[in-house]
N, C-alpha and C positions, 0 to 999 in steps of 0.2 A: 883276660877274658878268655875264655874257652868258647869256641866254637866246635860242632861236631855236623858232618857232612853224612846226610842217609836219606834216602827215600822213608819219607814218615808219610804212612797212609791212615794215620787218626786226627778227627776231630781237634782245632784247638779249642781250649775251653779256659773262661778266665773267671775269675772268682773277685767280687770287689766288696769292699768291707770298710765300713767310719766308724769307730769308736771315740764317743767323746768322753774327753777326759776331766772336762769340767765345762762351764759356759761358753768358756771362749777359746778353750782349746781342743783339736779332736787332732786323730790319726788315720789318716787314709792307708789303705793296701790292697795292693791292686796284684794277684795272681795269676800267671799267664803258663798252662800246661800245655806245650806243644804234641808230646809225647810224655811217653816211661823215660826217654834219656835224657829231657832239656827242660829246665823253668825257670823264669824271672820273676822276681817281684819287685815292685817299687813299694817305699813306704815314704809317706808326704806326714811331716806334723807342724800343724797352721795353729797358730793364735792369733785371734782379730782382735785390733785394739779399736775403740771407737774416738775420735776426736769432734770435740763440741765447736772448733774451729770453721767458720764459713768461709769457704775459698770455693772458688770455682774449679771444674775438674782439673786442666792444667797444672794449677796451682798444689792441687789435692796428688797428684799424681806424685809433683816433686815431693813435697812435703816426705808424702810416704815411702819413695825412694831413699830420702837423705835416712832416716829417724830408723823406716822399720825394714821393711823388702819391698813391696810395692802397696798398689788397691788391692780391697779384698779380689779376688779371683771363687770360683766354684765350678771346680773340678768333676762334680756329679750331684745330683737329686740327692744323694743321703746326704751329702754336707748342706743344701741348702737352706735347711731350718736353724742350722750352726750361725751362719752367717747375720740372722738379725736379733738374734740376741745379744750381744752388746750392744747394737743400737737402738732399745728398747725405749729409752727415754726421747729419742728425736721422731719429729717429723717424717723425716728423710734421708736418707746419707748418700753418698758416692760407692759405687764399687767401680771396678775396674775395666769394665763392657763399655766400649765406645765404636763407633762407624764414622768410615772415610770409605762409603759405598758398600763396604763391607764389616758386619761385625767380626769384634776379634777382643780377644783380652789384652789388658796393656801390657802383661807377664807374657813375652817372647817366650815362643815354643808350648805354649799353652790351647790346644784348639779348641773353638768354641763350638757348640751344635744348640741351637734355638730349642729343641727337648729339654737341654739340662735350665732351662728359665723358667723363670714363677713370674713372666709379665700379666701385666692388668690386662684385661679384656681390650681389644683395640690397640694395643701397642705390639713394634713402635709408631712414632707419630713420625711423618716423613718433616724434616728439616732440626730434627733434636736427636744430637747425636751421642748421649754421654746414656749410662743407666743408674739411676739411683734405686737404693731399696725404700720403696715409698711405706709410708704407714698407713695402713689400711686394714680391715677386718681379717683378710688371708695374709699381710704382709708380702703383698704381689710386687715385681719391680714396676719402677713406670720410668719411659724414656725423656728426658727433658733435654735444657738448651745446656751444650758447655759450659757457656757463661755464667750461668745462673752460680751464685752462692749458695753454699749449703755445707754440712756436719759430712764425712768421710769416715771411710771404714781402710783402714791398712790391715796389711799382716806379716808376720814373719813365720818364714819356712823353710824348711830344709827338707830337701828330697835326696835319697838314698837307692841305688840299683842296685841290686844282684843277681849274679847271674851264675847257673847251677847247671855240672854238667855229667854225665856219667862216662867217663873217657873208656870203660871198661867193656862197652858193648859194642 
């Protein structure tokens, strides 16, 4: 890793960008310009599988630990509409947004902000703590009970850092 020490008196500016690669797969990149000497990018590429299996979230959570990476996750607004396309034929599915007082995604190191959600009008519902992608005309989430059975969404992904340095200035 290169680190470089300097009084940078510019703007940081980040550039974020989803290309999807096909229904169920996209690539995120997320661009971080500090300056002229220093920039990062991550690049994240998710495939959502959809499973017609009804488990409750728990259950949905292992599941998609053991088989793929975790529940789906949704890292920003451009990937959101990625996310219910393979579960186009259910109801309902599982994603990976659950509260214990607080929302959080079940993928550690991952932070959530209530902007990046497409919930139904009136959600959440206070004592239902899991979020499903429900089926509905906008395909909004809607919060339901853990327990509840239902179809899950996994995914497998791999995230990648670099980190860019100009040692020469």
């Amino acid at each position: 890793m290169f680190f470089y020490r300097k009084r940078i008196n510019a703007k940081l500016i980040t550039l974020f960008f989803s290309l999807s690669v096909d229904k169920q797969t996209f690539l995120d990149v997320t661009f971080v310009f500090l300056s002229d000497l220093f920039c990062f990018f991550t690049c994240q590429l998710h495939k959502y599988h959809f499973n017609c299996q009804n488990l409750d979230w728990t259950e949905a959570l292992w599941f998609c630990r053991e088989v793929h990476t975790d529940l789906a996750t949704v890292s920003s607004t451009a990937n959101m509409d990625q996310l219910r396309k393979p579960a186009e034929k259910a109801k309902n599915a599982w994603i990976g947004l659950h509260s214990n007082n607080t929302w959080r995604w079940s993928l550690s190191g991952l932070q959530f902000h209530d902007s990046d959600t497409k919930r139904e009008i009136g959600e959440p519902k206070d004592g239902k703590n899991c979020e499903a992608v429900w089926k509905n005309s906008k395909g909004d989430w809607k919060t339901i009970s853990c327990a509840n059975s239902t179809h899950f969404l996994c995914y497998n992904g791999n995230q990648k850092t670099c980190l860019f340095g100009d040692s020469n200035v």
